[in-house]
N, C-alpha and C positions, 0 to 999 in steps of 0.2 A: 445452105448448111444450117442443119439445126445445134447449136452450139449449148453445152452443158454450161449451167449454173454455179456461179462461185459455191453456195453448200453444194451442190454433188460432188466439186470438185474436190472439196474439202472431206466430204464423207467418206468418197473411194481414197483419198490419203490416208484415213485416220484406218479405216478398215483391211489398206495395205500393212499399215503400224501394228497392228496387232500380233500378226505371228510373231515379228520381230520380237519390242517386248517382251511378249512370253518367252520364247525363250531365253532375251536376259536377265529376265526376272525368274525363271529355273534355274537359268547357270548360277547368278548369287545364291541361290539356297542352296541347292544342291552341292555347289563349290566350294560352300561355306566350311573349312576346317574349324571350325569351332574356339579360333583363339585369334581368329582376329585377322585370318590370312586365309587367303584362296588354293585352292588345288586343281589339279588340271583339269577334273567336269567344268570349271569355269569359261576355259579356254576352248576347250569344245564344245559349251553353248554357244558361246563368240564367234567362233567359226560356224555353225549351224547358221547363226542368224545371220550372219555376212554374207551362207551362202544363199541363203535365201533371199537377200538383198537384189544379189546377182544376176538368180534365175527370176526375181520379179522384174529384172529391168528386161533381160533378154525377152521374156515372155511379153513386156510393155512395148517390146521395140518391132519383135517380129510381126506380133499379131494387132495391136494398137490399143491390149489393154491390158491391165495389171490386172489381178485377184478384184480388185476394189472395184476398177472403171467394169471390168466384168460382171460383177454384182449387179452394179447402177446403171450396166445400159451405156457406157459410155467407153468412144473410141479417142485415142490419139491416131492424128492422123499429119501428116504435111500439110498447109497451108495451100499449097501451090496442088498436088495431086490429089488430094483427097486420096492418100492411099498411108499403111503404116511407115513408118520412116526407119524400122532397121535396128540393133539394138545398138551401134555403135553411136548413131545420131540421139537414141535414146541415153544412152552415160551423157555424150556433152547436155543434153538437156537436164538430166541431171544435176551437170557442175554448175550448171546456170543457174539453177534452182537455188544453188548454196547462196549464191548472190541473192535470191529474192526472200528469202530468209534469214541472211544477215541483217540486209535493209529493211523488212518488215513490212515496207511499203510494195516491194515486188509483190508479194502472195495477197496483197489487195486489191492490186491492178483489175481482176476480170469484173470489181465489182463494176468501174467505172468504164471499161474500155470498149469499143464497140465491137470488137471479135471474141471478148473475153479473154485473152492473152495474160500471162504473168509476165514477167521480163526474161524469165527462162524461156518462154513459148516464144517470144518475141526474138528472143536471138536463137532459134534451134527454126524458126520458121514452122511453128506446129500451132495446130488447135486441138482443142478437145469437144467432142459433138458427141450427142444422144440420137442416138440409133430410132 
């Protein structure tokens, strides 16, 4: 397996982050009534961007790549099949992820690890590899 790099990893995230942001950075402008208090374009960037949360995970989970890992050339994949893992196995990798981002340490794991794993990848059993 040819296994992607902590920066790609990092790149196809920041690059999934994108849409998002923008659009909640529309919805505050946009939403903005002007006295200090929000209006309901707010809520429907929020929703926008959630749903596009969504369809990034489903599209991460069916096919084994988000917007970003697509850009970069790079798949998520099972460990075990080398095949995509599903978009439901993708949320719990996900939730997992939250953990490697509280901890700080998880999202640094692939520099040192030898399949390049976070602790998300590590308990969802996935890697991430370049095509």
């Amino acid at each position: 397996m040819n296994l992607a790099t902590w920066r790609e990893r990092v790149g196809a995230a920041v690059i999934d982050a994108i849409p998002y942001l923008a659009l909640l950075g529309a919805g505050a402008v946009v939403g903005n009534n002007g006295d200090g208090t929000y209006g309901v374009y707010l809520y429907l960037f929020l929703l926008a961007a959630l749903a596009w949360i969504g369809y990034n995970r489903w599209f991460l989970g069916g096919r084994g790549q988000s917007w970003g890992k697509r850009l970069l050339g790079l798949d998520l994949v099972s460990e075990r099949t080398e095949k995509p893992i599903g978009a439901g196995a993708a949320l719990v990798r996900d939730l997992a992820h939250a953990a490697d981002v509280v901890s700080c340490i998880g999202v640094l794991f692939p520099l040192w690890d030898a399949k390049r794993q976070t602790l998300g990848d590590k308990l969802a059993g996935t890697v991430v590899t370049k095509r």
